[in-house]
ZAMARGU-4260 file (C-alpha; in steps of 0.2 Angstrom, whole numbers, plus 5000, padded with zeros to 4 digits):
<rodrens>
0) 5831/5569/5855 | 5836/5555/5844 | 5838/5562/5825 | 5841/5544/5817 | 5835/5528/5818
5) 5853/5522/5822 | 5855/5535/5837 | 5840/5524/5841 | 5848/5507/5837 | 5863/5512/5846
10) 5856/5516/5862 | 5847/5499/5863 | 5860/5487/5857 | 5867/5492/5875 | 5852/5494/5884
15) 5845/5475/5879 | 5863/5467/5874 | 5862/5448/5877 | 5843/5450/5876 | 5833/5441/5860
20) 5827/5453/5845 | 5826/5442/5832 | 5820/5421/5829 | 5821/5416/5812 | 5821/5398/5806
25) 5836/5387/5803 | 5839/5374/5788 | 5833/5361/5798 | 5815/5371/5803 | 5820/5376/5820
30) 5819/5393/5828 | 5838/5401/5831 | 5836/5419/5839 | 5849/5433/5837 | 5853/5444/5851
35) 5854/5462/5853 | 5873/5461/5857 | 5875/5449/5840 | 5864/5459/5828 | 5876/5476/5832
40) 5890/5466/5826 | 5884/5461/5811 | 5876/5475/5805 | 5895/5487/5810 | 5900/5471/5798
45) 5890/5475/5784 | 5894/5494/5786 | 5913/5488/5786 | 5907/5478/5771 | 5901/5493/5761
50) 5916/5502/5763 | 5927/5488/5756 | 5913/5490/5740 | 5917/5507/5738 | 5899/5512/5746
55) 5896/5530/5755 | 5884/5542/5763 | 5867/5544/5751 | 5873/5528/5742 | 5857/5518/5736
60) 5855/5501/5739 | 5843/5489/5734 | 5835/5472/5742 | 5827/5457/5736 | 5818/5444/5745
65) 5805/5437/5755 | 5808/5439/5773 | 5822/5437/5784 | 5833/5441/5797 | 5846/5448/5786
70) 5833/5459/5776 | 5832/5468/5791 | 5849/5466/5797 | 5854/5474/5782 | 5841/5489/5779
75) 5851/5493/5797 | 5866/5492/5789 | 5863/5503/5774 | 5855/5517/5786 | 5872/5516/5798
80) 5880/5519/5780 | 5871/5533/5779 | 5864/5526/5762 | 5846/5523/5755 | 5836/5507/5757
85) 5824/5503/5740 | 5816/5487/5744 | 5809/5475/5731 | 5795/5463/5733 | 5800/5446/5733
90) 5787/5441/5718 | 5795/5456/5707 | 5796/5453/5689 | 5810/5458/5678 | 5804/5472/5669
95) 5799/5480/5688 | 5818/5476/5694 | 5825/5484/5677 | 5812/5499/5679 | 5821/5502/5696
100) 5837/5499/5696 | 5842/5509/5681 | 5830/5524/5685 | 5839/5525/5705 | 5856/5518/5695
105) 5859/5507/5710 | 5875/5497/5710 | 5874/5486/5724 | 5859/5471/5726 | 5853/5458/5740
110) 5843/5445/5733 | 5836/5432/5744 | 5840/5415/5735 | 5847/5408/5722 | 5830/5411/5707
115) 5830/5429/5713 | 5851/5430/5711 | 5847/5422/5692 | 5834/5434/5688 | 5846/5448/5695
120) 5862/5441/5684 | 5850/5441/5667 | 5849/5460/5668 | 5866/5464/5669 | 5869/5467/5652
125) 5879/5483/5643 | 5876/5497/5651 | 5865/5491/5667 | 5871/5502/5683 | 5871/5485/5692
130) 5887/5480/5699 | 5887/5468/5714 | 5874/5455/5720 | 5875/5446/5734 | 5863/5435/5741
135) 5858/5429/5758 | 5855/5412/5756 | 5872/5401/5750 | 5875/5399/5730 | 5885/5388/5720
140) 5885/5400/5706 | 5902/5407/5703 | 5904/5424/5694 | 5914/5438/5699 | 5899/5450/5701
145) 5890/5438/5716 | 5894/5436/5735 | 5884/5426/5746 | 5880/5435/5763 | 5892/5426/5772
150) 5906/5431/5759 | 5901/5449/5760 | 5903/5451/5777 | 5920/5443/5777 | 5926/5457/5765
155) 5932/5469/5780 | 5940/5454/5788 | 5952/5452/5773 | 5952/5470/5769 | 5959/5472/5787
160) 5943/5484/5788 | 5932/5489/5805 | 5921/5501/5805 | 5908/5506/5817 | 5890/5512/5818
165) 5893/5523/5830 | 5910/5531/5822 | 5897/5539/5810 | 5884/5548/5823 | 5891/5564/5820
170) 5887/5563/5801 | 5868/5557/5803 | 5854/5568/5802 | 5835/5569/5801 | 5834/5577/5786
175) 5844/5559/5777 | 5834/5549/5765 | 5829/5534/5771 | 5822/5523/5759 | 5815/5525/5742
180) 5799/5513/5741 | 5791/5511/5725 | 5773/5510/5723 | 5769/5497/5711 | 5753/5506/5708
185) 5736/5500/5698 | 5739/5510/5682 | 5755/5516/5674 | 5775/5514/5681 | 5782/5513/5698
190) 5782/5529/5707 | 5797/5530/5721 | 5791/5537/5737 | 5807/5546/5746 | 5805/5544/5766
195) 5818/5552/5777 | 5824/5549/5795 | 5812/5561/5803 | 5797/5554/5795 | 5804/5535/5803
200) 5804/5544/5818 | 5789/5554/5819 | 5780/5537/5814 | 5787/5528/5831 | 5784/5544/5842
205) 5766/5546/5837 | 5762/5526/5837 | 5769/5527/5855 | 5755/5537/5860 | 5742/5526/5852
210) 5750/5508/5854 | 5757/5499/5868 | 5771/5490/5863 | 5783/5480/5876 | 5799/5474/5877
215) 5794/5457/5883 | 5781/5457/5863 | 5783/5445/5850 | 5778/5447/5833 | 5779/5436/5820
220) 5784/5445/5802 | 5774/5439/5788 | 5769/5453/5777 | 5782/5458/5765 | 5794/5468/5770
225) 5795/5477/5754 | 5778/5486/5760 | 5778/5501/5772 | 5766/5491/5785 | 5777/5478/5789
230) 5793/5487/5788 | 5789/5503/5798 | 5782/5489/5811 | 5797/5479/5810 | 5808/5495/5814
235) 5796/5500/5828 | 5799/5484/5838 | 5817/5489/5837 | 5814/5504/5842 | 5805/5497/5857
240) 5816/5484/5862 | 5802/5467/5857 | 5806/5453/5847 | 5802/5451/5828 | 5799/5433/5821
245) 5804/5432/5803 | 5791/5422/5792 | 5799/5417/5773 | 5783/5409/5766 | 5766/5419/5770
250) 5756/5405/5767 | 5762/5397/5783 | 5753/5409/5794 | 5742/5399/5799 | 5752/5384/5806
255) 5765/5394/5812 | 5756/5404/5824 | 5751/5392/5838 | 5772/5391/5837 | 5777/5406/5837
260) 5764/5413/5849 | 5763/5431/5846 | 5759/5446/5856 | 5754/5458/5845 | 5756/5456/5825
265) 5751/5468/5810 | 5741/5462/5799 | 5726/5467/5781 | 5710/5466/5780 | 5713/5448/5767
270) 5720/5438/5782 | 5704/5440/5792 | 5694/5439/5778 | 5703/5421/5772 | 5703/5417/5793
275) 5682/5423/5793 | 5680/5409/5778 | 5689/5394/5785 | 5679/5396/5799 | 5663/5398/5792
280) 5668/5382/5783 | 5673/5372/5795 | 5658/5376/5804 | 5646/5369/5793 | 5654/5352/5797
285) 5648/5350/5815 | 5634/5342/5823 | 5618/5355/5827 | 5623/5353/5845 | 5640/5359/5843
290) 5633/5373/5833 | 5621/5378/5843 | 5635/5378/5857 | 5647/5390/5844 | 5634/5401/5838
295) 5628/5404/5859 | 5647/5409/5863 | 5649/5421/5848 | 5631/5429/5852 | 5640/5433/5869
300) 5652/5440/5862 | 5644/5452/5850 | 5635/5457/5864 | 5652/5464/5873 | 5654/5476/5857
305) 5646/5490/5863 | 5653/5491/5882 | 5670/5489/5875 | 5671/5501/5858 | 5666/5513/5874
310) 5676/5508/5887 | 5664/5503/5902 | 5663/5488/5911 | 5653/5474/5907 | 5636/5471/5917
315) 5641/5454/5930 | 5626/5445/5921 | 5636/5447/5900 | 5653/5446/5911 | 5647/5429/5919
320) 5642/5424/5902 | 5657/5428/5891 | 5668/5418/5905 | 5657/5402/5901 | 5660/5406/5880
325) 5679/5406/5881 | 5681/5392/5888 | 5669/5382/5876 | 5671/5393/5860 | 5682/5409/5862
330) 5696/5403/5869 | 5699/5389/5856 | 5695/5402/5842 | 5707/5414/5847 | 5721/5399/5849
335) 5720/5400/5829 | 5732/5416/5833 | 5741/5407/5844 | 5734/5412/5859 | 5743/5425/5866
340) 5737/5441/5854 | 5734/5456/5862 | 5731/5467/5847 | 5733/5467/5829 | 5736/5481/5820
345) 5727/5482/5804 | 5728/5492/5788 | 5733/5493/5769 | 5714/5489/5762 | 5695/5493/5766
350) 5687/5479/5777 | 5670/5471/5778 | 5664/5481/5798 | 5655/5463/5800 | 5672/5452/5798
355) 5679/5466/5808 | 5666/5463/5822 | 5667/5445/5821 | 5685/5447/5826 | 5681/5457/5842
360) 5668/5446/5847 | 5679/5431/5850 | 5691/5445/5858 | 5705/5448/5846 | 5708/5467/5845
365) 5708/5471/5829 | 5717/5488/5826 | 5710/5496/5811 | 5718/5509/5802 | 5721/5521/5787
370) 5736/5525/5779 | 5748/5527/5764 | 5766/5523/5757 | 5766/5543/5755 | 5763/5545/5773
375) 5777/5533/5783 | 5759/5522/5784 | 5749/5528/5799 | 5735/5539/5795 | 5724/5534/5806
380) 5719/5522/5821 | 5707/5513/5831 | 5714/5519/5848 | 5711/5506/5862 | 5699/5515/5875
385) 5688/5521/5861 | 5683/5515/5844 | 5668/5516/5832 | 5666/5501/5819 | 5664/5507/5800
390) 5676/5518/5804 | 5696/5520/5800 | 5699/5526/5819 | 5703/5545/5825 | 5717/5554/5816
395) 5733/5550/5823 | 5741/5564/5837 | 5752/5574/5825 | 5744/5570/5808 | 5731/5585/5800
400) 5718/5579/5788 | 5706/5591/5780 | 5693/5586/5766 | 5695/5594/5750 | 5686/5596/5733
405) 5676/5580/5729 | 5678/5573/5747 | 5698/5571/5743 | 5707/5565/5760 | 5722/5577/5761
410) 5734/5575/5776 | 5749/5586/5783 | 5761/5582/5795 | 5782/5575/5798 | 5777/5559/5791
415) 5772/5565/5774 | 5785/5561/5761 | 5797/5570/5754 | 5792/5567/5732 | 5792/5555/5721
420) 5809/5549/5716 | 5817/5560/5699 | 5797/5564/5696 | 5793/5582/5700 | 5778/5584/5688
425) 5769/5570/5696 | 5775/5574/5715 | 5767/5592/5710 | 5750/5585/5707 | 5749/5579/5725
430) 5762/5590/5738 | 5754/5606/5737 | 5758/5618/5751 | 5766/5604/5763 | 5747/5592/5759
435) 5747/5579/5752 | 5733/5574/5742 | 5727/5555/5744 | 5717/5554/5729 | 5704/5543/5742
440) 5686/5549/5745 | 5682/5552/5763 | 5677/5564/5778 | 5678/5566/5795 | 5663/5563/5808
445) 5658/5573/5823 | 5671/5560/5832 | 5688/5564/5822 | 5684/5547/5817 | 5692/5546/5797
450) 5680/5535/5784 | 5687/5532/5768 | 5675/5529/5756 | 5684/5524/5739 | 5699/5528/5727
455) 5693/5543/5719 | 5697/5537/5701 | 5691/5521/5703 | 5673/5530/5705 | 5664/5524/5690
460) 5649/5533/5682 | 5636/5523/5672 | 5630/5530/5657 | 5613/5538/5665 | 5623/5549/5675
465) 5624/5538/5691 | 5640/5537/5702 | 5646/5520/5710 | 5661/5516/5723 | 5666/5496/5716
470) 5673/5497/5731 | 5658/5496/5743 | 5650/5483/5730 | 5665/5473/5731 | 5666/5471/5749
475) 5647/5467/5749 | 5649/5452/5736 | 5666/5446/5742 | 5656/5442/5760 | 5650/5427/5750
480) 5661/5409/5752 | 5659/5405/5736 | 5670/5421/5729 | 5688/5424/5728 | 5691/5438/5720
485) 5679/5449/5712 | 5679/5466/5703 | 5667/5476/5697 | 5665/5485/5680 | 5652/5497/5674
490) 5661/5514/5670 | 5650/5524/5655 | 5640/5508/5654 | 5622/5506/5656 | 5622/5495/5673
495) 5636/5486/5684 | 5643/5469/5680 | 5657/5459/5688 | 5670/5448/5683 | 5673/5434/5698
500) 5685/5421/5703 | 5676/5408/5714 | 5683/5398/5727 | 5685/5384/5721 | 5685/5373/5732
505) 5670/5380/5739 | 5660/5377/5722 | 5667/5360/5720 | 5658/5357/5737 | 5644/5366/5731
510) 5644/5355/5716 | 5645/5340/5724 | 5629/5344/5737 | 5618/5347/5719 | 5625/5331/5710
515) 5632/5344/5697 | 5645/5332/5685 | 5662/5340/5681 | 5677/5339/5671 | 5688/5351/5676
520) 5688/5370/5683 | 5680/5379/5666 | 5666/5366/5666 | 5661/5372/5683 | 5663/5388/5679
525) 5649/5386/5664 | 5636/5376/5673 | 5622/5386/5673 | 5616/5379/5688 | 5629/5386/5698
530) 5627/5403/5689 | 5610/5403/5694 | 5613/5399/5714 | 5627/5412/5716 | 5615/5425/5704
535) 5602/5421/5719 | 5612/5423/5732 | 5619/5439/5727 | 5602/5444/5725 | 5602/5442/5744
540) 5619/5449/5748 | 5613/5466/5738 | 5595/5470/5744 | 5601/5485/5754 | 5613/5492/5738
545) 5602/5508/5727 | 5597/5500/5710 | 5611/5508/5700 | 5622/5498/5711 | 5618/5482/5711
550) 5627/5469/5699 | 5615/5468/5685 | 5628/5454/5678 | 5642/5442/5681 | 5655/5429/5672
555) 5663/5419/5683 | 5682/5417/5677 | 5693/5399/5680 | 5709/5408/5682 | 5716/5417/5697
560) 5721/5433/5695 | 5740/5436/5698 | 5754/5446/5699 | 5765/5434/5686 | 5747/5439/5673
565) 5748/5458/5676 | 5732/5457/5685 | 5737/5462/5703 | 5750/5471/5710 | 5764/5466/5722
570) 5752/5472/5738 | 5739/5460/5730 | 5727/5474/5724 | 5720/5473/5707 | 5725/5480/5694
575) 5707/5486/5686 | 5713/5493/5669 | 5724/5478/5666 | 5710/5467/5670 | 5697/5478/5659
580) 5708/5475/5647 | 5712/5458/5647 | 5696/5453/5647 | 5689/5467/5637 | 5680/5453/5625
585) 5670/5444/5642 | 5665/5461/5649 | 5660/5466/5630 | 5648/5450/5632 | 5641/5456/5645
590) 5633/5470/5638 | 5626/5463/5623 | 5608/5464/5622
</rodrens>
């Protein structure tokens, strides 16, 4: 049995050879793909490469950039070294790349284009560990420490140099350290999560037991990188021989999905949320027979749920029916994916069980799971015979979770990491006796189906002894169209408030439709006649919430939050504290009597 991903690699650059693995786009917006056969030459290149650098087994090596065929090409590359992979996200500020790079003393840096390569070169000062950048796309900027891509993998040409992945198979193990992801975390510094080999490969076995992946798949890459989701799926399809579709700019998804055509995809819980909206949207611009027509299909739809969350056959009548809806609704919906998705795996943030349904309805399999950075991702799953919405899926086959004091999730198992990178105070606190300890609320039904309730310090507790989950209030109010982003404060306060970005296109609309006059983005925000319609229709959105739940108070705020602002972090959670504290004055108004 394979000990290393490479073994792995290895094996199917001989096994697929002249057979397509990767498609990325070219400068002038068309698809090129990369064979198997092309792909192990590069990356024995960029081995070669390191070895001219002065590189060896356990060196650490650092990436920086949105996606692309060479981020993978050369995390490939760094594990044939033998060397460790700490990936970067793309929207990473500098004090998040100094934080890094001088706690891991990396010396060797891949940036992704020419602003990342500047932000790089501006840290190089005095004693900085940082030796060498080179950066994938081309650069006019000439400085001894920099090397585009192409450069770099000349290095062994001119060195008279060739080394190959497989010369170095008798020095791999599973017991290598793979990677070193940093957590950006919603409150205090980056914590380094240290995967190794065998937790890569536990990940892939297990998966293979609950997804069926193809070699004739093709998913298209959009989620960074950077994160665990979208990097141990990327490696997965490698592992199983399908194509990977390389997506630089996220916010193309949507347009480039009826070309790309995936198979299978991963995606979170914000892409179907943002899908749900423009739906819903574009909804309310038909005619009452069209709607009538829409809202019939998706009724069928629903009404497949529970035959196929259990695995049975639908009746001829609903089988008859649903035919009829896809081809005048279903069909059409599910082409916004392109067409040809069979499953979409689904993780990295709670998720509203109604968008979850909608999804299903229209038949898109939406593979909800659980999981962690801390745990090689997969926790738990939906599996695909049977599934119970509100749920996060049954625990994974290999994977032991148990409940602890105050509901903690704890799991055990290969694909629990290693520690926290140079941090052994903090890696005690949640590795105790091979479990880790999630710090998420949860438990177990009679099913092995996981539910995660909430982050247990994000629990707030009003001042008459009352606990609350934001969370579950968040989701709640976030159903509405007319909200962004929203977060909830309340902690040692007398009743819940909120702090909400509106969409504002959305309210614009809205204004518009109640002949509401405005200059700009803060004057909308402060009409108190939009105040009052969204304060009644959260009224409506919270009737089934206890009374100490329910949002007693709101301010809606003209700014997004952001990563450049400190507000969010780089996997586009928010940053409570840092919000709390930013707008420590608004939420003080808000509880003036």
């Amino acid at each position: 049995m394979a000990s290393h991903i490479i073994q792995h690699f290895l094996n199917n650059s001989k096994k697929f050879a002249g057979k397509e693995v990767f498609w990325y786009k070219d400068q002038s917006n068309h698809y090129q793909s990369i064979t198997w056969d092309s792909l192990k030459e590069t990356v024995d290149k960029v081995v070669s490469a390191f070895h001219v650098l002065g590189l060896e087994k356990g060196s650490i090596v650092g990436i920086f950039s949105q996606n692309k065929a060479e981020w993978l090409t050369t995390d490939l590359g760094i594990m044939a070294l033998g060397g460790v992979t700490v990936p970067f996200y793309a929207t990473s500020l500098a004090p998040q790349l100094n934080y890094i790079i001088s706690e891991t003393q990396m010396k060797v840096l891949f940036v992704g284009n020419e602003e990342q390569l500047k932000l790089a070169l501006s840290l190089m000062n005095g004693d900085f560990p940082l030796e060498k950048v080179i950066c994938f796309e081309e650069t006019n900027i000439r400085d001894p420490r920099v090397l585009n891509f192409s450069e770099f993998l000349q290095l062994p040409q001119e060195k008279r140099i060739s080394i190959k992945a497989e010369d170095r198979m008798a020095e791999y193990s599973k017991d290598d350290l793979a990677t070193i992801i940093y957590t950006s975390g919603t409150t205090g510094e980056p914590k380094g999560v240290m995967l190794k080999q065998q937790s890569f490969l536990h990940c892939f076995r297990i998966h293979d037991q609950r997804l069926d992946v193809r070699t004739s798949d093709i998913s298209l890459c959009f989620l960074p990188l950077s994160h665990v989701f979208e990097r141990m799926w990327s490696h997965y399809l490698l592992y199983k021989g399908a194509v990977n579709v390389f997506l630089e700019n996220p916010r193309e998804v949507i347009e480039t999905l009826p070309k790309v055509k995936p198979t299978v995809m991963c995606a979170v819980p914000r892409f179907f949320e943002k899908t749900f909206d423009g739906i819903q949207v574009e909804t309310k611009k038909w005619s009452p027979v069209k709607t009538k027509i829409f809202n019939w299909s998706v009724k069928q739809g629903y009404k497949t749920l529970p035959y196929k969350s259990a695995n049975q056959g639908l009746p001829a009548g609903l089988s008859l029916k649903v035919a009829i809806a896809n081809k005048l609704v279903l069909g059409k919906l599910r082409s916004i994916f392109g067409g040809d998705i069979r499953y979409m795996p689904c993780a990295g943030a709670a998720i509203s069980t109604d968008i979850l349904k909608f999804f299903h309805a229209i038949g898109l399999f939406v593979n909800f799971g659980y999981g962690a950075t801390e745990t090689t991702a997969t926790v738990s799953c939906f599996r695909d015979d049977k599934y119970f919405f509100g749920t996060c899926g049954t625990v994974m086959p290999g994977i032991e979770v148990k409940i602890g004091e105050n509901s903690e999730i704890l799991v055990k198992g290969d694909t629990v990491f290693e520690g926290y990178y140079k941090k052994e105070d903090q890696t005690a606190e949640v590795l105790k006796d091979g479990w880790f300890y999630t710090g998420d609320e949860g438990y177990l039904d009679e099913n092995n189906n996981l539910i995660m309730v909430d982050r247990i310090k994000d629990l707030m507790k009003t001042s008459v002894g009352k606990y609350v989950s934001p969370q579950k209030i968040e989701m709640v109010l976030s159903q509405d169209a007319l909200v962004e982003q929203l977060i909830v404060v309340g902690d040692n306060r007398q009743y819940v408030s909120a702090l909400i970005v509106p969409a504002m296109d959305n309210l614009k609309q809205l204004a518009r439709e109640h002949n509401i006059s405005f200059q700009d983005d803060k004057d909308l925000v402060n009409s108190e006649i939009i105040n009052e319609i969204i304060r009644k229709r959260f009224e409506n959105l919270q009737k089934d919430l206890m009374p100490h739940e329910k949002v007693v108070k709101f301010v809606l705020l003209p700014e997004l939050f952001s990563v450049e602002s400190g507000t969010m972090t780089n996997t586009l959670k928010l940053r409570r504290s840092s919000i709390e504290k930013m707008y420590k004055d608004v939420v003080e108004k808000l509880y003036k009597i």
